[in-house]
C-alpha positions in Angstrom: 0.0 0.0 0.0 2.9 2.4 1.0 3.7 2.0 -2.7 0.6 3.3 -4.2 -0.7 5.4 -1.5 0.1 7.8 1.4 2.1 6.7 4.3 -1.0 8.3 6.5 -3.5 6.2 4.5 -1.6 3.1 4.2 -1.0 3.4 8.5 -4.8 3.7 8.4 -6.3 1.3 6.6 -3.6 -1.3 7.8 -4.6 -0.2 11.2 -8.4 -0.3 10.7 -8.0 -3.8 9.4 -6.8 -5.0 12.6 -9.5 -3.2 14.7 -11.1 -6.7 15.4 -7.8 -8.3 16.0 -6.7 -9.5 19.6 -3.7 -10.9 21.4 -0.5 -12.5 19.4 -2.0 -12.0 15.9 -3.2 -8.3 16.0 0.9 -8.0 17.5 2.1 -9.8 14.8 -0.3 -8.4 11.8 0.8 -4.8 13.3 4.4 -5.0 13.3 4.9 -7.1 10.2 2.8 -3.9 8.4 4.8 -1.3 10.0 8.1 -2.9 8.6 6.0 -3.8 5.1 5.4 -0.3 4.9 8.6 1.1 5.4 9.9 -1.7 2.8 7.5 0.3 0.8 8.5 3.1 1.7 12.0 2.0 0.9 11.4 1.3 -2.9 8.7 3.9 -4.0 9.6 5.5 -7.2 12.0 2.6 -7.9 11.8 0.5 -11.3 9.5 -2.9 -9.9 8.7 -1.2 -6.7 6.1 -4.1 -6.1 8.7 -7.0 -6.9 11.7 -5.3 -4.8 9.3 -4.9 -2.2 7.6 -8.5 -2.1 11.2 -9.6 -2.7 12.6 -8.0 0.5 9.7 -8.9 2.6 10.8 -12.4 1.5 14.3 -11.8 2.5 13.0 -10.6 5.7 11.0 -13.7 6.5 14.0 -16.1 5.9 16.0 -13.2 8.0 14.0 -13.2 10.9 12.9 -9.4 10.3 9.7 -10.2 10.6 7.0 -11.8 13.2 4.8 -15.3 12.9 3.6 -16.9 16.1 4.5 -19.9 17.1 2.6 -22.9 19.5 0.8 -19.4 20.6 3.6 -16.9 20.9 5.1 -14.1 18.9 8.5 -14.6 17.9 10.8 -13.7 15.2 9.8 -15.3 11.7 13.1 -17.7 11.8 12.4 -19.1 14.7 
């Protein structure tokens, strides 16, 4: 979204999205957008901003960047 939109209205209707959320997954689904969004952020204007993006997001799974939960906790995604 940060792509293609505002950084205000990607925050938003990532945030909005979760409004239902509780516990572990609205942790997870809110941090894992605030770093999707700055990978956005990142490669806006760039030639394949989408595929650079995905591409890092990726990276960042395999990396541990990002958060899954696991037998009901939130820990890094290369756990």
């Amino acid at each position: 979204m940060e792509i293609r939109l505002s950084t205000k209205d990607a925050y938003e209707i990532a945030t909005r999205h979760e409004s239902t959320s509780r516990g572990n997954g609205k942790e997870m689904d809110q941090r894992n957008s605030s770093i999707g969004r700055q990978l956005g952020r990142d490669n806006t204007g760039k030639a394949s901003a989408g595929i650079r993006s995905r591409d890092a997001c990726k990276n960042g799974t395999s990396r541990g960047k990002l958060w899954i939960t696991k037998s009901g906790k939130l820990v890094r995604s290369n756990a």
